[in-house]
C-alpha positions, -999 to +999 in steps of 0.1 A: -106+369+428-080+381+410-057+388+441-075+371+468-052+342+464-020+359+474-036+358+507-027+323+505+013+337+503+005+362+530-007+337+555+023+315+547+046+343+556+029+351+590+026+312+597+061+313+595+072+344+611+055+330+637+073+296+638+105+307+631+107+293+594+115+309+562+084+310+540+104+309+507+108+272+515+073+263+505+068+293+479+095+303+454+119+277+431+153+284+445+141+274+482+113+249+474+129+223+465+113+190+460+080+206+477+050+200+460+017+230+460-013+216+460-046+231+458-078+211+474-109+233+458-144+231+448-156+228+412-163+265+413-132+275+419-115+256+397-110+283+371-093+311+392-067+277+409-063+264+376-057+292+356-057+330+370-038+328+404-011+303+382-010+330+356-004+351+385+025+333+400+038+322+367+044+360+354+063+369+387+087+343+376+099+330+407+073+312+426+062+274+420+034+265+404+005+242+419+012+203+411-023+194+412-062+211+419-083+185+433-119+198+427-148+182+437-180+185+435-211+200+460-224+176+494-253+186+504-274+184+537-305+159+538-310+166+505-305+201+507-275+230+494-255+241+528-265+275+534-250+294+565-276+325+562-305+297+568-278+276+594-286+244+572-252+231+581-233+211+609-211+231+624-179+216+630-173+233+666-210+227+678-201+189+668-167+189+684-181+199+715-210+184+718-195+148+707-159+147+715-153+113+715-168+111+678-148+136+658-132+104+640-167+094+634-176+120+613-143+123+599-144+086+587-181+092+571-176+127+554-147+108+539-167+085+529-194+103+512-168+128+495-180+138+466-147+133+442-165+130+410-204+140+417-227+159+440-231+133+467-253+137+504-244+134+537-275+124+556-277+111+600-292+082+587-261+072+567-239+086+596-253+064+618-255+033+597-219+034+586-207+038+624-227+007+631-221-012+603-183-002+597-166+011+619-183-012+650-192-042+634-160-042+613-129-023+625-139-023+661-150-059+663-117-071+648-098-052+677-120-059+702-118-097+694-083-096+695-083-078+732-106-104+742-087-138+727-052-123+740-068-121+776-086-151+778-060-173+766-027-158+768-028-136+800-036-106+776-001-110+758+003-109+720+015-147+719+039-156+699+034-171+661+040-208+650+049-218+617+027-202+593+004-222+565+002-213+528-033-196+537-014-173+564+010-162+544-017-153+516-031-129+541-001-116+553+003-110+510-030-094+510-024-073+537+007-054+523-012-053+490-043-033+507-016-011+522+001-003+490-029+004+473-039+025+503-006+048+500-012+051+458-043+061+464-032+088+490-006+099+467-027+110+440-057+123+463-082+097+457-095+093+494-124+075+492-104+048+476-080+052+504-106+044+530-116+018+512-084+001+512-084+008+547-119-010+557-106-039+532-075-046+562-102-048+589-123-070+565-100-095+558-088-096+595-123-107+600-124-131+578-100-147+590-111-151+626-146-167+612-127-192+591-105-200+615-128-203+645-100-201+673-129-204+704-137-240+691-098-244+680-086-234+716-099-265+724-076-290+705-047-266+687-034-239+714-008-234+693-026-227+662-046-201+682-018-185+691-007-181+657-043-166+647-041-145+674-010-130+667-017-125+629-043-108+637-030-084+665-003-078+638-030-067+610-047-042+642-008-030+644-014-020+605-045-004+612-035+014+638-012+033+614-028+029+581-063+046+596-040+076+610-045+098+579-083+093+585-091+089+624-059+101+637-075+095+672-087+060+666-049+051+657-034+069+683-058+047+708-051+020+690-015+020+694-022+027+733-043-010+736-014-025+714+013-015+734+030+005+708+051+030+722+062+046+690+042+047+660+062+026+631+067+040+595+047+036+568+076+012+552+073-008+583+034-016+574+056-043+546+069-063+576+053-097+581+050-092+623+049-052+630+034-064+670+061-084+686+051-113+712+047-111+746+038-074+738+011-065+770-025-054+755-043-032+773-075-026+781-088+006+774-125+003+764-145+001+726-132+022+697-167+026+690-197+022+702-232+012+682-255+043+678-290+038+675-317+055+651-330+081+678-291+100+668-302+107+633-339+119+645-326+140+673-296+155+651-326+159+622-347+172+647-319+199+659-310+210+623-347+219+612-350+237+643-320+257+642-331+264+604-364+273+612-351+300+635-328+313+609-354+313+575-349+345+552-367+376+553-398+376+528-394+397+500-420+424+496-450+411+474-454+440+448-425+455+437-421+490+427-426+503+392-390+505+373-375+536+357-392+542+321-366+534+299-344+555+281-328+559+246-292+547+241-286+587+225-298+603+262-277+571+278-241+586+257-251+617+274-239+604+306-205+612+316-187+579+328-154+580+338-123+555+356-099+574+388-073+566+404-077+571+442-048+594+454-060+591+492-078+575+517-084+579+554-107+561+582-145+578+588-138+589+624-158+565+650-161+539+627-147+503+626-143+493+587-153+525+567 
């Protein structure tokens, strides 16, 4: 460990040989800059981030020294420690391939169930619940809603907003606050509370459709609807940017059905109308779609099996005698001595040795 973080230097360099970029931009004070080096680790690796490979870079004298270590702590599968020799893990390639249209799925719940301050466990029970319960009954609903209303009373146009009431802007307020509590949290690597602040946009968007009611409204206040509607196609406009850092093809999809042909800045999410009217929705399907209990058992039933196929080799049942011991005046008798190697050369029709 003492020099297996330079490799973090070396892959730098070829990332950049390869791009055409000078690595002592990201690397070394006099190029650096403003950049900032940050290492995201695990609490048992906190020692040689924290204090070895720092020693390491601060004795050289010219490179920059890590900003922050995030550490967490362990997940852990059903219940149980990932362990690759027994395949107890999800693998994220097999689930990439198998579920393409759900790697934002797992990326929301894994985000969800980090474990930023203690061991925490990511289960297909909880995976499917929080789809279902979140991310459909929640995030997607509010969009879907808002597809729906914009078709079936404005010709599936983002109509445009009427005078606002003190309640509006209060929402509008709360919206902006949620997205600058979302950035702090960001900023200093807190990501569950990012999330958080995230799920609390598509919350309050939803909130306000119940209160408001615009399918009984439609029928006496067109132009309060339109007002609804359009507040709330603006707060799926700041979700479709704020959920980018956690379901970059959610937002991306989103910004498709909203007609947004660039994606704004993350200053813009402080507008009061980021969506502007007559703005043509499209209709491009659910974000998500409900999952029902039979994923969890047949995911469950997959990981056991693959496990099962993979269990350890039993250890012999009697072990052989040891040594007898010896005395610490025969043990001096042993001549033990350091080298240095003066040469080395490859063991002809080998690969490694």
């Amino acid at each position: 460990w003492l020099d297996a973080p330079i490799g973090y230097i070396s892959a730098t360099k070829q990332w950049a040989l390869d791009h055409g970029k000078d690595w002592r931009n990201y690397w070394t004070k006099a190029e650096a800059g403003d950049r900032k080096l940050v290492h995201f680790i695990g609490k048992d690796n906190i020692v040689f981030h924290a204090i070895i490979f720092p020693i390491l870079l601060k004795d050289h004298g010219d490179f920059i020294l890590p900003d922050n270590v995030p550490a967490y702590e362990f997940l852990n599968l059903e219940g149980d420690k990932f362990s690759t020799s027994r395949n107890w893990a999800v693998w994220a390639h097999e689930y990439a391939e198998q579920f393409p249209d759900m790697t934002d799925i797992m990326r929301y719940v894994l985000t969800a169930t980090m474990p930023e301050t203690k061991d925490n466990n990511f289960t297909w029970e909880e995976f499917v619940a929080r789809n279902n319960n979140e991310l459909v009954a929640d995030f997607g609903n509010l969009v879907n809603r808002v597809v729906v209303f914009s078709y079936k009373y404005f010709e599936g146009k983002v109509p445009a907003r009427g005078e606002l009431t003190e309640s509006d802007r209060e929402l509008l307020e709360k919206i902006r606050g949620y997205v600058k509590n979302l950035g702090t949290a960001i900023e200093g690597y807190r990501f569950k509370e990012a999330l958080a602040e995230m799920m609390r946009i598509a919350y309050a968007g939803n909130k306000f459709l119940a209160e408001t009611e615009p399918w009984h409204l439609i029928k006496t206040d067109e132009a309060r609807v339109a007002t609804i509607v359009n507040l709330c196609a603006h707060i799926c406009a700041v979700l479709a940017v704020a959920s980018e850092p956690f379901m970059p093809a959610t937002a991306a999809r989103l910004r498709t059905m909203l007609g947004m042909e660039t994606a704004p800045l993350w200053s813009d999410l402080q507008k009061d109308e980021l969506i502007a009217p007559g703005t043509q929705i499209q209709k491009i399907g659910l974000l998500f779609t409900k999952l029902d209990d039979v994923f969890a058992d047949y995911r469950n039933a997959e990981l056991d099996e693959k496990a099962a196929a993979n269990q350890p080799v039993e250890p012999p049942k009697s072990v052989p005698a040891s040594a007898p011991e010896t005395s610490f005046d025969e043990f001096q008798k042993m001549d033990i001595r350091t080298c240095t190697i003066l040469s080395a050369e490859q063991v002809k029709g080998t690969d490694k040795l």
